[in-house]
N, CA, C and O of each residue as an XYZ file, in Angstrom:
868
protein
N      75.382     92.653    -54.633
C      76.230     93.112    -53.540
C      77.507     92.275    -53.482
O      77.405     91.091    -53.802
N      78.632     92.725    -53.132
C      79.887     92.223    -52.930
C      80.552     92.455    -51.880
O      80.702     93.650    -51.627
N      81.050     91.653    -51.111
C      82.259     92.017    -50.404
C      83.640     92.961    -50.573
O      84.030     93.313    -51.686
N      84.170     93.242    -49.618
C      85.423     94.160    -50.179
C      86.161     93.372    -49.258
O      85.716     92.541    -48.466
N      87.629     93.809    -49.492
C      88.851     93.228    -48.806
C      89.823     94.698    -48.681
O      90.023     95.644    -49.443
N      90.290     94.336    -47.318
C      91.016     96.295    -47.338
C      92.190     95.307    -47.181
O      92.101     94.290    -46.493
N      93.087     95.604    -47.734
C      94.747     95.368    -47.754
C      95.984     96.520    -47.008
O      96.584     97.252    -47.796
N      96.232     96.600    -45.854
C      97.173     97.287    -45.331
C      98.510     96.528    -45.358
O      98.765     95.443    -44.834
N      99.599     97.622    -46.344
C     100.935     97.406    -46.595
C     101.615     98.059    -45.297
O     102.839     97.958    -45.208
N     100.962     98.669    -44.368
C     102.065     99.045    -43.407
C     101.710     98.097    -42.214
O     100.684     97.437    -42.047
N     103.314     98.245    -41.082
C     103.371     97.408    -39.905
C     102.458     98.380    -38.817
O     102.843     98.351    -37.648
N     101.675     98.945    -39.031
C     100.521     99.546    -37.915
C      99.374     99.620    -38.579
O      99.140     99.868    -39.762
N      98.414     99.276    -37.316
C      96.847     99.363    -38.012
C      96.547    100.683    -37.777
O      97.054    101.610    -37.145
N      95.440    100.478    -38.561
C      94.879    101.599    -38.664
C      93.021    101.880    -38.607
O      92.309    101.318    -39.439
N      92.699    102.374    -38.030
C      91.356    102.449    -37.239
C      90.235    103.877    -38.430
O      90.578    104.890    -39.039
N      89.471    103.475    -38.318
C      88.314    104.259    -38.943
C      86.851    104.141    -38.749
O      86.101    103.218    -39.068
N      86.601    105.261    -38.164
C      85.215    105.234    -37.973
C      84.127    105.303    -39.287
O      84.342    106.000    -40.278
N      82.911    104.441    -39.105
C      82.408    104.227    -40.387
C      80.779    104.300    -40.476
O      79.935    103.711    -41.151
N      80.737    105.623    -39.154
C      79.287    105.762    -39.262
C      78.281    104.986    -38.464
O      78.627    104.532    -37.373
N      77.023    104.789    -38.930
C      76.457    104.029    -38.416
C      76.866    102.247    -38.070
O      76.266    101.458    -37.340
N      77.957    102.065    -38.812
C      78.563    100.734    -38.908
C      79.679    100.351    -37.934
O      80.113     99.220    -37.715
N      80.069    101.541    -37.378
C      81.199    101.223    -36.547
C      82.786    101.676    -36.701
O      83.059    102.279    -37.738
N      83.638    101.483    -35.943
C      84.635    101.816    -36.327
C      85.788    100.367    -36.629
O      85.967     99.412    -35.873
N      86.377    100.605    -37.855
C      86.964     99.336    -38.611
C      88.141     99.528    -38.148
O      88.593    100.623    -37.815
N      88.890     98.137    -38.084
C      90.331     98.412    -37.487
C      91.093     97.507    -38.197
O      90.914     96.293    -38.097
N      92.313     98.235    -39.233
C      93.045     97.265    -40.122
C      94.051     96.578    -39.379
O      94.849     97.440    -39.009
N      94.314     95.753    -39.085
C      95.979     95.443    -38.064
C      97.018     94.891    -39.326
O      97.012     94.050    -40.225
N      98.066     96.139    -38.661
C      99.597     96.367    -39.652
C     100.125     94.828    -40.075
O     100.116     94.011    -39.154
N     100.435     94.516    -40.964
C     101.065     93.256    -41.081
C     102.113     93.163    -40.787
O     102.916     94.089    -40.671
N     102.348     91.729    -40.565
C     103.488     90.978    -39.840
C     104.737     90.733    -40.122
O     104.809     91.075    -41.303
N     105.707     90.384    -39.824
C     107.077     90.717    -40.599
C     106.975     89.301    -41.451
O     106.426     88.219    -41.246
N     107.803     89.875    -42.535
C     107.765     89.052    -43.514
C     106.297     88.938    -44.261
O     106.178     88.298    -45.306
N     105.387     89.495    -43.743
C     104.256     89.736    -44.537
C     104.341     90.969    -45.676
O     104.838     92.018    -45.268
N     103.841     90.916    -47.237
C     103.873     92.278    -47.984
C     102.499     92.623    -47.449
O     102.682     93.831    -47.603
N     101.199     92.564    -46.917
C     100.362     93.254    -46.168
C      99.460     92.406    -45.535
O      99.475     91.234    -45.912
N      98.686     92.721    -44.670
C      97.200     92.366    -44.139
C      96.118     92.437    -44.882
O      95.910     93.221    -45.808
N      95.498     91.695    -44.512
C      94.191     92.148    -45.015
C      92.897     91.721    -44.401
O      92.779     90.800    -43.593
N      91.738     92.636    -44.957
C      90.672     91.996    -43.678
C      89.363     92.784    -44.482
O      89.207     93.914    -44.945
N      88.662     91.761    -44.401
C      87.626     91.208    -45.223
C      86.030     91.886    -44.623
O      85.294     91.316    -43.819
N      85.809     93.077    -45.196
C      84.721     93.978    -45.172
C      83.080     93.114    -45.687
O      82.864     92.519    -46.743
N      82.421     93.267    -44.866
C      80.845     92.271    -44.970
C      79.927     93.638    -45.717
O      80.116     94.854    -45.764
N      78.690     92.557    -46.332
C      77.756     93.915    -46.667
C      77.257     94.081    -45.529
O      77.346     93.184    -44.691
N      76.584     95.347    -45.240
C      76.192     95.958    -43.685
C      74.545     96.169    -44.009
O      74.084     96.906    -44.881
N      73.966     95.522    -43.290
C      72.454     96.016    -43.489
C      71.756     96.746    -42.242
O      71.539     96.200    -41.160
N      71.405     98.225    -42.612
C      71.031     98.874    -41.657
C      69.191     99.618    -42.196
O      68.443     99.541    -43.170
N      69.207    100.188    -41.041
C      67.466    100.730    -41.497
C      67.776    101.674    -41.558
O      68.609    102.185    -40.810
N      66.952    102.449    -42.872
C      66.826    103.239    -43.753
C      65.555    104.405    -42.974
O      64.365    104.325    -43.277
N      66.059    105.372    -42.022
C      64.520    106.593    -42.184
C      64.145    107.412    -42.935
O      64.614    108.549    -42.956
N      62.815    106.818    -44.043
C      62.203    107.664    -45.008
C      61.280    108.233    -44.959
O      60.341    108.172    -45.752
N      61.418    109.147    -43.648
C      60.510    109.931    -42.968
C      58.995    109.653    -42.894
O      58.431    108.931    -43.716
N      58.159    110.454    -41.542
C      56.338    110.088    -41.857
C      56.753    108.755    -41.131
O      55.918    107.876    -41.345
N      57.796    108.348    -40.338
C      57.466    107.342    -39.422
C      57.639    106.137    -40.662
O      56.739    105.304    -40.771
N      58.323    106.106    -41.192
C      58.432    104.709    -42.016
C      60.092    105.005    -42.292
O      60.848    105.969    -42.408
N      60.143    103.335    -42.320
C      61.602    102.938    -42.419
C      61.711    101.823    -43.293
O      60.815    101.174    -43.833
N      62.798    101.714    -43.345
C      62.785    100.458    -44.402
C      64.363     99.684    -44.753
O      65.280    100.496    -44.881
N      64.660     98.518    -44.881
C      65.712     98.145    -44.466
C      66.735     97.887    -45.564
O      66.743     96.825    -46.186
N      67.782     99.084    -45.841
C      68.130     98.174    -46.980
C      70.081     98.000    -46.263
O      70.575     98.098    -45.140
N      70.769     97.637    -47.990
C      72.161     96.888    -47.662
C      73.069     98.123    -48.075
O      72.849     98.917    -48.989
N      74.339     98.098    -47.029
C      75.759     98.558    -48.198
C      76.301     98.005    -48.604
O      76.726     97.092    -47.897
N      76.790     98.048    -50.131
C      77.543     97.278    -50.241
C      78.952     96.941    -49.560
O      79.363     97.989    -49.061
N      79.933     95.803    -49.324
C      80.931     95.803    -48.573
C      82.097     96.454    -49.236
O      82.830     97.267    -48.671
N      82.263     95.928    -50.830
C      83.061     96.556    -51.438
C      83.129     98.261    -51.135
O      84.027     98.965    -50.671
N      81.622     98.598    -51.670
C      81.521     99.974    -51.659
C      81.973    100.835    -49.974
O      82.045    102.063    -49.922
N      82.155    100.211    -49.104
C      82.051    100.832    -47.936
C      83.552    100.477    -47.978
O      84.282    101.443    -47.757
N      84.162     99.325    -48.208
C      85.928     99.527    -48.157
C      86.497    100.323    -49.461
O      87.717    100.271    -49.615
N      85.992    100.807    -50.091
C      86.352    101.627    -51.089
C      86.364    102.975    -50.150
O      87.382    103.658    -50.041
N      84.933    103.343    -49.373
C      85.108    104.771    -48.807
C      86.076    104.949    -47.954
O      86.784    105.954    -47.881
N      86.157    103.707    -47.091
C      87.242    103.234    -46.027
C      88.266    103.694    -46.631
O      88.575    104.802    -46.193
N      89.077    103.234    -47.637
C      90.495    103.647    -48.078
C      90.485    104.802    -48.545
O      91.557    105.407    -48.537
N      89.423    105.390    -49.032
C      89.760    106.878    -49.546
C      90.318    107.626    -48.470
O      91.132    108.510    -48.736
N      90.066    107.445    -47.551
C      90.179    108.512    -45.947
C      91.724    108.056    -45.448
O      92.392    108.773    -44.703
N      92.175    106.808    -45.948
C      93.396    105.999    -45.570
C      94.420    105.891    -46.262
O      95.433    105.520    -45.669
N      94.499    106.142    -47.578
C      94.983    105.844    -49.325
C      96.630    105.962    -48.298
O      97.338    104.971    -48.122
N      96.996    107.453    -47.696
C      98.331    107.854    -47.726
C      98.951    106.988    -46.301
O     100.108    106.805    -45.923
N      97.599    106.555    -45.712
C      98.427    105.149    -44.345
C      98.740    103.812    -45.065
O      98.901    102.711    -44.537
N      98.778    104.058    -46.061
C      98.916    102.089    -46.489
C      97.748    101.162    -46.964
O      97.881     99.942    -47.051
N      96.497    101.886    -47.292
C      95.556    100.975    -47.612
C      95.059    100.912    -48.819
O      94.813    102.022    -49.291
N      94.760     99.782    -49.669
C      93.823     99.771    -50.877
C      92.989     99.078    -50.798
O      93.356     98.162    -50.061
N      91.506     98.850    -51.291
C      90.892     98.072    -51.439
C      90.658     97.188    -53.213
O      91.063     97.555    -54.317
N      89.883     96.004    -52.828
C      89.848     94.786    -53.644
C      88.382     94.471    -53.468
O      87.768     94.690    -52.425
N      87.659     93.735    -54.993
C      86.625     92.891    -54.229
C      86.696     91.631    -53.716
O      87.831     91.246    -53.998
N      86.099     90.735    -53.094
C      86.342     89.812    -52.573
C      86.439     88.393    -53.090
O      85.458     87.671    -53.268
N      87.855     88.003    -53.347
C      88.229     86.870    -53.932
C      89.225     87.797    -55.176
O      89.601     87.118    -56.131
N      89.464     88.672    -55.168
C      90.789     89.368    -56.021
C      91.477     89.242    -55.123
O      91.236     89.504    -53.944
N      92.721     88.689    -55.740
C      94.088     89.005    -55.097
C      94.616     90.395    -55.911
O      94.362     90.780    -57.052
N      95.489     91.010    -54.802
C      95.961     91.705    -55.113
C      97.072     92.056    -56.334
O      97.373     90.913    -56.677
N      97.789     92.878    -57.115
C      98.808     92.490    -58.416
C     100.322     93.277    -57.543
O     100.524     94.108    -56.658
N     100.844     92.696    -58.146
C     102.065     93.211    -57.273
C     102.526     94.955    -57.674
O     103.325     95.647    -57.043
N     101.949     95.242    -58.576
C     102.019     96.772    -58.978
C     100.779     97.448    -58.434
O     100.643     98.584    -58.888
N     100.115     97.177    -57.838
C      98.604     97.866    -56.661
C      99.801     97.192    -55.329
O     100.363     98.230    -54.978
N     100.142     96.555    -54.859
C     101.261     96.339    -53.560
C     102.272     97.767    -53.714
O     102.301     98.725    -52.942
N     103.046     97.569    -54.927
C     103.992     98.638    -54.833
C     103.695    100.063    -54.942
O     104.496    100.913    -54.553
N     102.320    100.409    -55.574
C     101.570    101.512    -55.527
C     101.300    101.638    -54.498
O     101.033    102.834    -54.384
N     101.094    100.842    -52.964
C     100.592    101.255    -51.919
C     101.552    101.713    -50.968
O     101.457    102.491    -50.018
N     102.746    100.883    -51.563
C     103.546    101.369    -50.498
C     104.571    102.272    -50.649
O     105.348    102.706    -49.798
N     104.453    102.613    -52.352
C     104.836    104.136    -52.294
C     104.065    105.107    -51.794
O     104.631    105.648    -50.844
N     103.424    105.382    -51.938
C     102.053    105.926    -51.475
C     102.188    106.613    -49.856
O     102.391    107.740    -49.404
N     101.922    105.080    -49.222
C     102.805    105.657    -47.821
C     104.226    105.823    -47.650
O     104.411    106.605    -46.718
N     105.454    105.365    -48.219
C     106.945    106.065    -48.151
C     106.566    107.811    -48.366
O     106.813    108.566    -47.426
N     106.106    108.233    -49.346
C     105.658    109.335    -49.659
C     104.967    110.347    -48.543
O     105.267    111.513    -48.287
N     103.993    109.550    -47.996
C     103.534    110.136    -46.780
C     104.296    110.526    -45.499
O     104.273    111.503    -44.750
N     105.183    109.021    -45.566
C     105.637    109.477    -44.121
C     107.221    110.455    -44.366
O     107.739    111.200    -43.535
N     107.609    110.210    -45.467
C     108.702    111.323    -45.833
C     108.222    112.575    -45.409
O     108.900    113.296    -44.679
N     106.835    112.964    -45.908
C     106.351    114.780    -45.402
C     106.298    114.633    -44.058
O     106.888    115.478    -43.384
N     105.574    113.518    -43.372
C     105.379    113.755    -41.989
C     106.845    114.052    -41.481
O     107.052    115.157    -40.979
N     107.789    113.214    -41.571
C     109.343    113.355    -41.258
C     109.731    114.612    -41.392
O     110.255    115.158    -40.421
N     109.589    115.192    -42.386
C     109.887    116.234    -43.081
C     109.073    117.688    -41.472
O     109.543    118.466    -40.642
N     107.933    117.293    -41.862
C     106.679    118.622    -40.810
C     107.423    118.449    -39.615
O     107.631    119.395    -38.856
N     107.895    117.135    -39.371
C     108.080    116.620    -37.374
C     109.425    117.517    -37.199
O     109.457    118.475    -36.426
N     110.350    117.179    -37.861
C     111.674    117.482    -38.366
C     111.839    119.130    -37.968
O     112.446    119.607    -37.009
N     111.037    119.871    -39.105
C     111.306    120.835    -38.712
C     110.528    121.400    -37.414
O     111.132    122.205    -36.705
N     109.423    121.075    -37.127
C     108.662    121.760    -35.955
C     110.195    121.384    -34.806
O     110.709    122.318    -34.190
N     110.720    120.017    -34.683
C     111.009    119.845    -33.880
C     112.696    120.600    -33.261
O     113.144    120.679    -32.117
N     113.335    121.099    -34.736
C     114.229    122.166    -34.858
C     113.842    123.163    -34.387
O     114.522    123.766    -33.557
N     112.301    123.721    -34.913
C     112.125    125.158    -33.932
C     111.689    125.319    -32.550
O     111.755    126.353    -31.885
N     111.193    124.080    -32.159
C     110.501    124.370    -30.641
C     111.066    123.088    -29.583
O     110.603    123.048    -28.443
N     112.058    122.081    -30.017
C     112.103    120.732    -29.439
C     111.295    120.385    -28.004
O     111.684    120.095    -26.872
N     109.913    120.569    -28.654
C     108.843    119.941    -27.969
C     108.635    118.935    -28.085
O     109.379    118.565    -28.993
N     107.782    117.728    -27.588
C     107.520    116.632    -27.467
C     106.219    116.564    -28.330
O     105.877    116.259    -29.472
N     105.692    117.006    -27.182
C     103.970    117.792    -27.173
C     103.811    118.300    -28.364
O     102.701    118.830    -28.429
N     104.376    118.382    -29.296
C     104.397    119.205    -30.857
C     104.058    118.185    -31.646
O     103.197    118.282    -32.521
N     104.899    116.834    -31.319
C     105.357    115.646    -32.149
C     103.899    115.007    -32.268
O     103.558    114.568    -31.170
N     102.916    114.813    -33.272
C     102.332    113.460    -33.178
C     102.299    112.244    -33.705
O     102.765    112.229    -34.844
N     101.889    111.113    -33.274
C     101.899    110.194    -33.518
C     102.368    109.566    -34.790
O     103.380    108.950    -35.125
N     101.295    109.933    -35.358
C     101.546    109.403    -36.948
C     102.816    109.886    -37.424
O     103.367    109.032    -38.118
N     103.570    111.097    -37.282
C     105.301    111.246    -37.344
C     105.687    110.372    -36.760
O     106.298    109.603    -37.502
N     105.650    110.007    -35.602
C     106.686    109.255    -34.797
C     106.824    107.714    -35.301
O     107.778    106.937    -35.251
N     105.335    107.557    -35.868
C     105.467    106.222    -36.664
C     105.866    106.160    -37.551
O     106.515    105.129    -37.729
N     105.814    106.931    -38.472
C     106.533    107.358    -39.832
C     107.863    107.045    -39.835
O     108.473    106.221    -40.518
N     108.476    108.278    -38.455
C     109.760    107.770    -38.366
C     110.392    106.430    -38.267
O     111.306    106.222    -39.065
N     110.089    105.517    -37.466
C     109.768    104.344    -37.256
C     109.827    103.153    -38.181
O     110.433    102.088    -38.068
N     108.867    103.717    -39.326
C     108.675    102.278    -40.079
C     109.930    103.149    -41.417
O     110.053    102.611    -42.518
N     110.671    104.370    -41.109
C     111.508    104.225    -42.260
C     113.163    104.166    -41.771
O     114.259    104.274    -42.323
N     112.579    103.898    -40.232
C     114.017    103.408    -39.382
C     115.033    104.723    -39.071
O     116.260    104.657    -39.142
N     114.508    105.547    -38.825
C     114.778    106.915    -38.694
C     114.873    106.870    -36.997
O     113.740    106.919    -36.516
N     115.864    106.796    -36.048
C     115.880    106.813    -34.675
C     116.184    108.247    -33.898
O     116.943    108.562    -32.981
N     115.411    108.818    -34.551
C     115.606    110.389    -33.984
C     114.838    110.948    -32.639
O     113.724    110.524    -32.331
N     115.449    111.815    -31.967
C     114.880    111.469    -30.231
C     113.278    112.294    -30.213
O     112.595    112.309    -29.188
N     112.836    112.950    -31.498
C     111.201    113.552    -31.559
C     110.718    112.157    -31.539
O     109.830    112.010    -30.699
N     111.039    111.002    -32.244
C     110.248    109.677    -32.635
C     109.882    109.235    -31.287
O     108.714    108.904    -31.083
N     110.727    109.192    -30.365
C     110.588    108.611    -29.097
C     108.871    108.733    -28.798
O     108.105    109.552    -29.305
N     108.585    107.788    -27.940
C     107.543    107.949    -27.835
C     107.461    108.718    -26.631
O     108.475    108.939    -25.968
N     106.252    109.175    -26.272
C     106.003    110.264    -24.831
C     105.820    109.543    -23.648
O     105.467    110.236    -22.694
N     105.979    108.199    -23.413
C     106.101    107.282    -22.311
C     107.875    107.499    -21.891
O     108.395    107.454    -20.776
N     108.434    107.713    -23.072
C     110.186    107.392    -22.493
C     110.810    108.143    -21.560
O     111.678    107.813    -20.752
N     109.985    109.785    -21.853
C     110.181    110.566    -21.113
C     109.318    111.422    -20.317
O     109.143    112.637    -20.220
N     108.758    110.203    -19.690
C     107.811    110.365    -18.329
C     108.309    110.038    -17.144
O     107.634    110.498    -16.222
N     109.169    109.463    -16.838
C     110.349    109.334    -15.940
C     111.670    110.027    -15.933
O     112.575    109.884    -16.756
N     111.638    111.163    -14.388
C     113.017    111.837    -14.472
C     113.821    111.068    -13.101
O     113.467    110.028    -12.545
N     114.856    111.830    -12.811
C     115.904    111.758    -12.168
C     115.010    112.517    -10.827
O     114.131    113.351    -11.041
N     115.353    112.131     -9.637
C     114.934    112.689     -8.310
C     116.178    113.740     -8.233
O     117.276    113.186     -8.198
N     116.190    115.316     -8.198
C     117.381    115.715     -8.136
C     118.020    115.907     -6.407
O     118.573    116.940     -6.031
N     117.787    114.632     -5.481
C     118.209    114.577     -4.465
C     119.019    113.186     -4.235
O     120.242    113.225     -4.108
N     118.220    111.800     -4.178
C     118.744    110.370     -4.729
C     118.701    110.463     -5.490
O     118.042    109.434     -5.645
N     118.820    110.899     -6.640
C     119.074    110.213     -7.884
C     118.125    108.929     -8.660
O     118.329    108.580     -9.823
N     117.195    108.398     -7.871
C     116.239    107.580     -8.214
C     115.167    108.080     -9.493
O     114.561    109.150     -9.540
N     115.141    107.223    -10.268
C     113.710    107.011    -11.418
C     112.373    107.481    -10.297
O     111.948    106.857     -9.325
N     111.961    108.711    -10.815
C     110.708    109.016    -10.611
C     109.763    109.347    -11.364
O     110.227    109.118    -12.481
N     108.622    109.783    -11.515
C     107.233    109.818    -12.671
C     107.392    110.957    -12.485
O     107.191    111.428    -11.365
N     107.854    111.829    -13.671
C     107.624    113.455    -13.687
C     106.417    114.289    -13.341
O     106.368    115.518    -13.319
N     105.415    113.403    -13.064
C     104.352    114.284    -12.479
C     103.901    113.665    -11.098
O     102.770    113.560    -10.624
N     105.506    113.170    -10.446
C     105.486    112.572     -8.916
C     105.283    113.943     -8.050
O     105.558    114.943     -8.712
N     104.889    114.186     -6.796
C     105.208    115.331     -6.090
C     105.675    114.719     -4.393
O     105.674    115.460     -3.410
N     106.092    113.064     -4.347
C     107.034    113.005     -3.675
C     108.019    112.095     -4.200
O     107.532    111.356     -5.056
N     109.638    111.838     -3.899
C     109.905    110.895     -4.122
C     109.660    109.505     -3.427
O     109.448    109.351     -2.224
N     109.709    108.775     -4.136
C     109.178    107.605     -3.555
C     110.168    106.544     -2.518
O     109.824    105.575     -1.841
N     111.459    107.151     -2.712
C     112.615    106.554     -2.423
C     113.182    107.286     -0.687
O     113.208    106.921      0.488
N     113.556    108.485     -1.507
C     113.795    109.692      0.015
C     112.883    110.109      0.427
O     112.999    110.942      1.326
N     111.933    109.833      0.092
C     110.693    110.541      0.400
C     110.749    112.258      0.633
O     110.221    112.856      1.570
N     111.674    112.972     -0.680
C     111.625    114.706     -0.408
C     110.538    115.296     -1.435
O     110.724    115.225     -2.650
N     109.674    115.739     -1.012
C     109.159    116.469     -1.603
C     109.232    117.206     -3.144
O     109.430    118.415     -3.031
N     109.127    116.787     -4.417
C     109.350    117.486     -5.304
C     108.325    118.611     -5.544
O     107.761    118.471     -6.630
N     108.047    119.353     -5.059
C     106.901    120.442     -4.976
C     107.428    121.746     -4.480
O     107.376    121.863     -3.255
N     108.054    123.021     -5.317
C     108.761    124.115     -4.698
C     107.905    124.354     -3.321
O     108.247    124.305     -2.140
N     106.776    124.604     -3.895
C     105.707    125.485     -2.258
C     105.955    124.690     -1.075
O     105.799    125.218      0.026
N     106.415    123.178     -1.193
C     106.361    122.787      0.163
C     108.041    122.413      0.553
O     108.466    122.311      1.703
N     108.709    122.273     -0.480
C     110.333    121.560     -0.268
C     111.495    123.280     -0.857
O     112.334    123.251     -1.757
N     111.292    123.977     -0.383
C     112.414    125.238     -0.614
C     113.329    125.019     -1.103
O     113.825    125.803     -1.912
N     113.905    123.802     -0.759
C     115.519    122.908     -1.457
C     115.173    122.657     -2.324
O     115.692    121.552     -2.481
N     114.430    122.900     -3.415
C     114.524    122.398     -4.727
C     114.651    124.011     -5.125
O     115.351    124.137     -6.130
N     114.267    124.996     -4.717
C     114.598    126.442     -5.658
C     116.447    126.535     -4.694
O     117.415    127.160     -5.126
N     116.431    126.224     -4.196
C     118.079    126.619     -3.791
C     119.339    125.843     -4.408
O     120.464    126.315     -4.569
N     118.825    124.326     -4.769
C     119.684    123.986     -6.055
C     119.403    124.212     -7.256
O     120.116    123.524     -7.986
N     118.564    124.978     -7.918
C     117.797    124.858     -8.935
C     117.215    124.354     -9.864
O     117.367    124.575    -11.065
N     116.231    123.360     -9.135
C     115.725    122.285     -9.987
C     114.115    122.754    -10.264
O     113.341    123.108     -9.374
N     113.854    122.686    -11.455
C     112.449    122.494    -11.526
C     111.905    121.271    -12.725
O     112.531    120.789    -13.669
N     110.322    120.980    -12.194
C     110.282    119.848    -12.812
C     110.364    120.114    -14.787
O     111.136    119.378    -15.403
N     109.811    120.818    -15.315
C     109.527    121.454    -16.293
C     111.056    120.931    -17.402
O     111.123    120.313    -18.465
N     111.871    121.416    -16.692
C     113.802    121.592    -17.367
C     114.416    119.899    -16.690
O     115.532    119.421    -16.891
N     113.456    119.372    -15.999
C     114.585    117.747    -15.865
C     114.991    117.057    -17.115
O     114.467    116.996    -18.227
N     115.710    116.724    -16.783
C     115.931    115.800    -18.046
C     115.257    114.647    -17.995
O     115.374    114.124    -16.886
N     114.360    113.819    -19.016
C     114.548    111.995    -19.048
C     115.360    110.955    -18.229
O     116.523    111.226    -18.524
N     115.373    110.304    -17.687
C     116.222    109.074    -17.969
C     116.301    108.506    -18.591
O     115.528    107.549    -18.590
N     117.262    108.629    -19.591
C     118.059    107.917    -20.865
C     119.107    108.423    -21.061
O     119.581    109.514    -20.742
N     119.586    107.322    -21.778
C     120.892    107.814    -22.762
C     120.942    109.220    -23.193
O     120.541    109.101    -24.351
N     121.151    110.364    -23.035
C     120.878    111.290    -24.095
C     122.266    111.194    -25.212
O     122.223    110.988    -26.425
N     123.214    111.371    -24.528
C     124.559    111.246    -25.710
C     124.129    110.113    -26.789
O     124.250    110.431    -27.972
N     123.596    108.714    -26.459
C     123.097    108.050    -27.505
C     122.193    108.387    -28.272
O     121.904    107.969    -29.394
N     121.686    109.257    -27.564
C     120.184    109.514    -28.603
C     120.634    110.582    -29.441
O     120.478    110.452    -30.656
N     121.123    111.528    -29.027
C     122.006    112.813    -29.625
C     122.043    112.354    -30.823
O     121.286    112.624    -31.755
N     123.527    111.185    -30.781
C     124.222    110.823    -31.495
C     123.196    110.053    -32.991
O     123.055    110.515    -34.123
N     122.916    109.406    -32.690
C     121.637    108.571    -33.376
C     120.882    109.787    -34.197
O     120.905    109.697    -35.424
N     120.184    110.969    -33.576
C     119.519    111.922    -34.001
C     120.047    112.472    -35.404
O     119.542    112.507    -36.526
N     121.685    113.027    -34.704
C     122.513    113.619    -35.547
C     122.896    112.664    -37.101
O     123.139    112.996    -38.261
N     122.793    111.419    -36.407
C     123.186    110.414    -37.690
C     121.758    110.528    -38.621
O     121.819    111.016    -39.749
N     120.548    110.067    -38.088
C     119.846    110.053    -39.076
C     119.374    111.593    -39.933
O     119.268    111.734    -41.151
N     119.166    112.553    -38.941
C     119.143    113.735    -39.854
C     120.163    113.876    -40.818
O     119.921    113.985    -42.021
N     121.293    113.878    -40.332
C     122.220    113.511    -41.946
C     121.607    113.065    -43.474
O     121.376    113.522    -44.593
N     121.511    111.683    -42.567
C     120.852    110.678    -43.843
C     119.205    111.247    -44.375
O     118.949    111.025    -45.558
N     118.405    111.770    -43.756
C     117.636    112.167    -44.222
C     117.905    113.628    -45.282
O     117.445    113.885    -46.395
N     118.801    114.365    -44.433
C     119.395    115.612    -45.271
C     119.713    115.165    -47.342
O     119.473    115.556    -48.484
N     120.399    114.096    -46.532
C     120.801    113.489    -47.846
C     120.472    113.454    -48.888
O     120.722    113.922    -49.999
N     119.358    112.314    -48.008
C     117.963    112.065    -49.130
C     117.154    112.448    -49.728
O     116.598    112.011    -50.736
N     117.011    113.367    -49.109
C     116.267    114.976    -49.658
C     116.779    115.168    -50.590
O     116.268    114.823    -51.656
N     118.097    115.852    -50.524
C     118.769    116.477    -51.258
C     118.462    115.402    -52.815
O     117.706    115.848    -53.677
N     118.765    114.776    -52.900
C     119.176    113.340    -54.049
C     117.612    113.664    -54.743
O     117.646    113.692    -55.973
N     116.223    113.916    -54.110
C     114.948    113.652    -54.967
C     114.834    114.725    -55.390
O     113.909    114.992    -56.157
């Protein structure tokens, strides 16, 4: 039996459930780090070989961070046995690997987000994608940024799923405050509080550069 070692080249961990063993959690390495890594044990569990008998045997560790990365290969992970260092051409294999990945995700987010500019469309793993290839486009945002709107009476930061303000205390709820259908506000069409012209702008710049880049492979 051997140990394994899982090596993550990207700056986010990454989590996997592993059965009867649990769920493993790689954490992204650190700046100035080329990856993490984290050191898989053999797992000894009981074996039911039916007729009421059991019997106890091992996994190997290697073998279980080997299955581990198969499910992970395109987030940044390879595995090693334990006491291999890694070669710097298995490093650069990994992290093409994920550039590759998160280019399509960019690519899927990109366009969903041209046809429907939903939020709610966007997930995660795009938004990180975007992220770790420095892409500041306003789908990347995360769904916390724009959970806070504008009160369209003070003007105060409120939680878009407030139904009073907390400030004027008016009612954001058509059925009970009428003055919100007579200026025409509903919560659905508020805007964020943010920058939007910055973010616009930023958006417009990196789709460019991604246009680009495309184009060039």
């Amino acid at each position: 039996m051997a140990k394994g070692i899982v090596y993550n080249v990207s700056p986010d961990k990454v989590s996997e459930r592993a059965g009867r063993f649990g769920t493993y959690v790689f954490p992204g390495k650190t700046e100035g780090e080329q990856y993490s890594k984290t050191v898989v044990e053999d797992q000894r569990f009981l074996h039911d070989m039916g007729n009421d008998q059991k019997e106890w045997r091992t996994q190997d560790g290697y073998e279980l961070a080997k299955d581990l990365v198969s499910r992970n290969k395109a987030r940044g992970l390879f595995a090693k046995e334990f006491r291999e260092e890694p070669t710097a051409a298995e490093v650069s294999a990994a992290v093409e690997v994920l550039s590759k990945e998160d280019t399509r995700l960019i690519s899927e987010a990109s366009s969903m987000w041209e046809h429907a500019h939903d939020h709610k469309l966007i997930n995660d793993e795009a938004r990180r994608a975007a992220r770790r290839k420095g892409y500041k486009v306003e789908w990347a945002l995360d769904d916390s940024y724009f959970s806070v709107i504008q009160c369209p009476f003070c003007k105060e930061s409120v939680k878009r799923n407030a139904s009073k303000c907390r400030f004027c205390n008016e009612f954001l709820v058509p059925e009970i405050n009428p003055n919100l259908e007579k200026i025409g506000w509903s919560r659905e069409k508020a805007a964020p509080v943010l920058d939007m012209a910055a973010v616009v702008a930023k958006t417009v710049e990196a789709e460019q550069a991604f246009a680009v880049a495309k184009v060039k492979r």
